[in-house]
C-alpha positions as CSV (number, residue, x, y, z in Angstrom):
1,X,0.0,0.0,0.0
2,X,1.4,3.5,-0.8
3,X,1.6,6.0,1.4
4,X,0.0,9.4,0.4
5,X,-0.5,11.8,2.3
6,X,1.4,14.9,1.6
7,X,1.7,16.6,5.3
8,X,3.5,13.3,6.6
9,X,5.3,12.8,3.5
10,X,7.5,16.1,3.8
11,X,8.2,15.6,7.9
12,X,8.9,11.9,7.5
13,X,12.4,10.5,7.4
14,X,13.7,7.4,7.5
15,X,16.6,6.3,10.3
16,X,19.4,5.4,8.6
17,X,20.5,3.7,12.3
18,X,17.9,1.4,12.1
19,X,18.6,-2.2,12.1
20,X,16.3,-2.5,9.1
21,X,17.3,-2.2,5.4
22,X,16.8,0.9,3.3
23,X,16.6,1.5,-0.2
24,X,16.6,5.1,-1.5
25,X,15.5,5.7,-5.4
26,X,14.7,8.5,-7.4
27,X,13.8,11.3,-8.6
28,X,11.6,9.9,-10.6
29,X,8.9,11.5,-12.2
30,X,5.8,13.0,-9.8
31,X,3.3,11.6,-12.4
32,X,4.5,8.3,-11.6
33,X,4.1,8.0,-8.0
34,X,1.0,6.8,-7.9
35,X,1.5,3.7,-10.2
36,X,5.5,2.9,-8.9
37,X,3.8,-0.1,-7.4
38,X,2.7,-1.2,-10.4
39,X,5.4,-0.3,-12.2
40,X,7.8,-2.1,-10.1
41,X,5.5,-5.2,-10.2
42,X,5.5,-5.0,-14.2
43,X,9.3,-5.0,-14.2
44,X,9.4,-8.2,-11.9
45,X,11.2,-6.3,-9.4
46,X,10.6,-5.5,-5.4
47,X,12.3,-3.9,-2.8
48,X,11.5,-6.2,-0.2
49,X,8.9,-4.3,1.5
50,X,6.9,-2.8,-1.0
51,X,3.4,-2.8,1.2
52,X,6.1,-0.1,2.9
53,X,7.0,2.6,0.5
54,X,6.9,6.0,1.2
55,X,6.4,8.3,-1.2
56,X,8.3,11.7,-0.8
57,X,8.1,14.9,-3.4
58,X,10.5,16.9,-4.4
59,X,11.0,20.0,-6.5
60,X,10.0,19.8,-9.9
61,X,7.4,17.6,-10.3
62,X,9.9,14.8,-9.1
63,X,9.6,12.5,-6.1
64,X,11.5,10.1,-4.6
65,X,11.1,6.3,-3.1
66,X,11.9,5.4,0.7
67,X,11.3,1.9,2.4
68,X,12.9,0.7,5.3
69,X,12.2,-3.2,6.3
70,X,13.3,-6.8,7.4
71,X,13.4,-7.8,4.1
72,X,14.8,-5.0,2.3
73,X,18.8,-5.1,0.8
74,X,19.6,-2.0,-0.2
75,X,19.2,-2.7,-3.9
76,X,16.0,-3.6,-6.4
77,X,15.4,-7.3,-6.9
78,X,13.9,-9.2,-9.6
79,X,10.9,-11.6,-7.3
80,X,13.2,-14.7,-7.2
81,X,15.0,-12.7,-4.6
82,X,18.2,-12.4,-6.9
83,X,19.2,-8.7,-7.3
84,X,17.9,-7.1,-10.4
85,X,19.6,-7.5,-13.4
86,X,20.9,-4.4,-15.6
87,X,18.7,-4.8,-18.1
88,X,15.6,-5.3,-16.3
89,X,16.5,-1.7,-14.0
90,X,17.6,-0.1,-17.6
91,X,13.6,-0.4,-18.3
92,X,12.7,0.5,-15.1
93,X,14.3,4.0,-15.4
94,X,13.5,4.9,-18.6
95,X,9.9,4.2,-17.8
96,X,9.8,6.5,-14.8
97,X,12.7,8.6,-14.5
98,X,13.6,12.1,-16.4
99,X,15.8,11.5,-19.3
100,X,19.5,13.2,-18.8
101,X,19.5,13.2,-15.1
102,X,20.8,11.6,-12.6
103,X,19.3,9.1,-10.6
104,X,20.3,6.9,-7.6
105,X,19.5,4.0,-5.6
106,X,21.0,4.2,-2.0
107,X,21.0,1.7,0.3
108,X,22.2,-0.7,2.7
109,X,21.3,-3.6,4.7
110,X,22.5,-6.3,7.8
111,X,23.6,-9.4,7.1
112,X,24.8,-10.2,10.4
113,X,24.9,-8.1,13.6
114,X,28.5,-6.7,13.2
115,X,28.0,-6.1,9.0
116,X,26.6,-3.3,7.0
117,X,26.5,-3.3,3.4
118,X,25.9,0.6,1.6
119,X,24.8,0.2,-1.8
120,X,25.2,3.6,-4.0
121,X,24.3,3.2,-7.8
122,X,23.7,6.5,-10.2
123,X,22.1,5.9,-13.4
124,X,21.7,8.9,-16.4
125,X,19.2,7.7,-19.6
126,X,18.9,9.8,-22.6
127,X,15.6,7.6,-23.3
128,X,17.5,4.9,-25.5
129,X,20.3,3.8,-23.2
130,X,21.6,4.1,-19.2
131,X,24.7,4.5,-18.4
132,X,25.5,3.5,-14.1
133,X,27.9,3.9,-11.7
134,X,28.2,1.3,-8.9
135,X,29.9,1.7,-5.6
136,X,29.0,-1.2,-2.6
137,X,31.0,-1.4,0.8
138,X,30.6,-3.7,3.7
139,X,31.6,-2.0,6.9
140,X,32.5,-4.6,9.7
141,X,33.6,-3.3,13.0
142,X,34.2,0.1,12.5
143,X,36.3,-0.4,9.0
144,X,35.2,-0.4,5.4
145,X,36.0,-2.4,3.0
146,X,34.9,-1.6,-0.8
147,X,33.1,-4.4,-2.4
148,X,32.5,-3.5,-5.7
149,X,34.1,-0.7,-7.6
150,X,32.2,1.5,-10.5
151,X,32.8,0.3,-13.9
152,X,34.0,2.5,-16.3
153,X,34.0,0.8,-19.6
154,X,31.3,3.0,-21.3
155,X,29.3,4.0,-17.5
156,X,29.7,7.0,-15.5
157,X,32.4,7.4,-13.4
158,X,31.8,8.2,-9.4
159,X,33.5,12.3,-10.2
160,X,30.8,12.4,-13.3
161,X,28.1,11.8,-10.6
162,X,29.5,14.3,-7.9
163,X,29.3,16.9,-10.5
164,X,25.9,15.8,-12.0
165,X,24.1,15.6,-8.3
């Protein structure tokens, strides 16, 4: 079930302390809001705790996703629990997300009590084709340790998202 009303939207934030995952995505267009369910659904992907999402607008006529939960990694997967595969999350923005600018899933979840993993991918679409950027850490015990790196062959680089966002 989606979450509408507008007065707890804009005072609601998510704790990022919480023992629960959390997966960040957007902007995305406004217009699309009230079908993202649906949308998701059509693209065989979840984020674990979709009767939880939060919708939260921005400037623009953009909005953004937020869902904290048990099940939720950090990261879009495809129903069989598998993370989502690129092409699958290629459709996904181009059907709801501005072309030529930036957009980023944020995340992390627990796997264990003493591990976090953060999940940080960008993704710009000119309506044909996405280019990403990919950075994922798992911090253990006060020290991080980079898990996988952004690809560059023909993506974005992490400096081309700091000076796009």
């Amino acid at each position: 079930m989606l979450h509408q009303s507008i007065e707890t939207l804009h005072c609601q934030e998510i704790d990022l302390s919480a023992e629960n995952g959390l997966v960040r995505f957007g902007p995305f267009h406004q217009s699309a809001a009230q079908t993202i369910c649906k949308t998701l659904q059509r693209f065989d992907l979840t984020t674990g705790a979709d009767d939880a999402i939060t919708i939260v607008p921005l400037a623009n006529g953009l909005a953004r996703l937020e869902v904290s939960g048990a099940g939720v990694s950090g990261y879009f997967v495809e129903s069989d629990g598998i993370e989502a595969a690129d092409e699958t999350l290629d459709a996904f923005v181009r059907a709801v997300c501005p072309k030529n600018y930036p957009v980023f899933i944020k995340g992390h979840y627990y796997p264990d009590d003493a591990t976090r993993i953060n999940t940080m991918m960008t993704a710009v679409h000119d309506g044909v084709s996405v280019k990403w950027s990919r950075l994922r850490n798992r911090v253990r015990n006060g020290s991080s340790l980079c898990i996988s790196t952004p690809d560059t062959a023909g993506n974005l680089t992490m400096i081309d998202c700091m000076l796009m966002g």
